[in-house]
C-alpha positions in Angstrom: -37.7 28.7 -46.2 -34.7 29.0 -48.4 -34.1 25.5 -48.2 -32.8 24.9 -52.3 -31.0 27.8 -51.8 -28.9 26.6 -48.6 -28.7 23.7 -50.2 -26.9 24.7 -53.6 -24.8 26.9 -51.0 -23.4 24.0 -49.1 -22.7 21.9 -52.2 -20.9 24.6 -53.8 -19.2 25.9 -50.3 -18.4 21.9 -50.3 -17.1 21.9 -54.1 -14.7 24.8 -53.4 -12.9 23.6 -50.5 -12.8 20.5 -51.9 -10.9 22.2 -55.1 -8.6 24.8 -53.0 -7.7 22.1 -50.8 -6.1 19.9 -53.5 -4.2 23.1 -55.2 -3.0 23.4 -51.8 -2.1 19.9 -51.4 -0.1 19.8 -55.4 1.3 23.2 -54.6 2.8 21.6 -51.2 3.8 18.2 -52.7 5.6 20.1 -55.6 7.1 22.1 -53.1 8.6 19.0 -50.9 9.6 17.0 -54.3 11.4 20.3 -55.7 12.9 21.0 -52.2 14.2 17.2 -52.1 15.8 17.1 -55.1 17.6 20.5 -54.6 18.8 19.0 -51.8 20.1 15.7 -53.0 21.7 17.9 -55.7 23.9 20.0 -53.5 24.5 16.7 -51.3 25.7 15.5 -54.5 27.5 18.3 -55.3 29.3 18.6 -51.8 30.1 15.0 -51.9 31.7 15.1 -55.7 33.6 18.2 -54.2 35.1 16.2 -51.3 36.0 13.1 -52.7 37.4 15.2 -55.5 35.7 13.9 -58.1 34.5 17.7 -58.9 37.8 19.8 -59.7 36.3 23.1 -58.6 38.0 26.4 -56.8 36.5 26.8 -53.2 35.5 29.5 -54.4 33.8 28.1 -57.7 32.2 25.3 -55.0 30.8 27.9 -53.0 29.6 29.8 -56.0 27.5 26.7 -57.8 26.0 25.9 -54.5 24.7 29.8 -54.7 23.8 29.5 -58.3 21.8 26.3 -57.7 20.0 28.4 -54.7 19.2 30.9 -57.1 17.6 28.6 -59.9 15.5 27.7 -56.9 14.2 30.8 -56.2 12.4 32.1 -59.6 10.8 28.6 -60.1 9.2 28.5 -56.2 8.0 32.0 -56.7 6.8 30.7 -60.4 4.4 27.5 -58.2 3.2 29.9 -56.0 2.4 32.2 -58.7 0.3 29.7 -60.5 -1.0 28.1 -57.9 -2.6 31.2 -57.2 -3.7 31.7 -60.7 -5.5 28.8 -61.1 -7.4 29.6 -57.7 -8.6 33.1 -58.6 -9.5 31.4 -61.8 -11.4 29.1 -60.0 -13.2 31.8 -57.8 -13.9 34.3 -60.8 -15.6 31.8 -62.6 -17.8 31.3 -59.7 -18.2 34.9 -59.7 -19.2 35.2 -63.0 -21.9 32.7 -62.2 -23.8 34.4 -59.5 -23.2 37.9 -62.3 -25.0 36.0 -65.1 -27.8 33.8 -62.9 -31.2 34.7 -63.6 -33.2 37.2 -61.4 -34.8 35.6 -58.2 -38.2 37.0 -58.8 -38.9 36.1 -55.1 
């Protein structure tokens, strides 16, 4: 009965998990890559303070590894933030597809 319209539903059901699924996918590999190299930073860090090539306070040590926690912070929440963006981008232009499609006369 409604077979073009089922039709143009799956492909575009199809389309948009296809689309979500690779902001998902970037949002999560940014995530691992940022999380890697904050870790390799502090290891670095640790490991410069040990071997004393780093001529830090303990408590200066202890406060850069804190600091470089809190650089991490704003620019996670600032990926998830646009990751979001660009899906509810994604989704209002759908939206404003079905708003401005023609009347079904049927």
């Amino acid at each position: 009965m409604y077979i073009k319209e089922l039709a143009t539903y799956q492909q575009t059901a199809k389309k948009a998990t296809n689309v979500t699924t690779k902001m998902a996918f970037i949002h999560e590999a940014f995530f691992a890559c940022f999380a890697l190299s904050v870790a390799l930073l502090k290891v670095s860090v640790v490991v410069l303070f040990f071997t004393k090539h780093l001529t830090l306070s303990l408590g200066g040590f202890i406060a850069l590894l804190a600091y470089m926690d809190k650089i991490y912070q704003p620019i996670a929440i600032f990926n998830v933030l646009f990751v979001q963006y660009r899906l509810d981008k994604i989704a209002y232009a759908r939206l404003e597809t079905i708003l401005h499609a023609k009347d079904d006369k049927n």
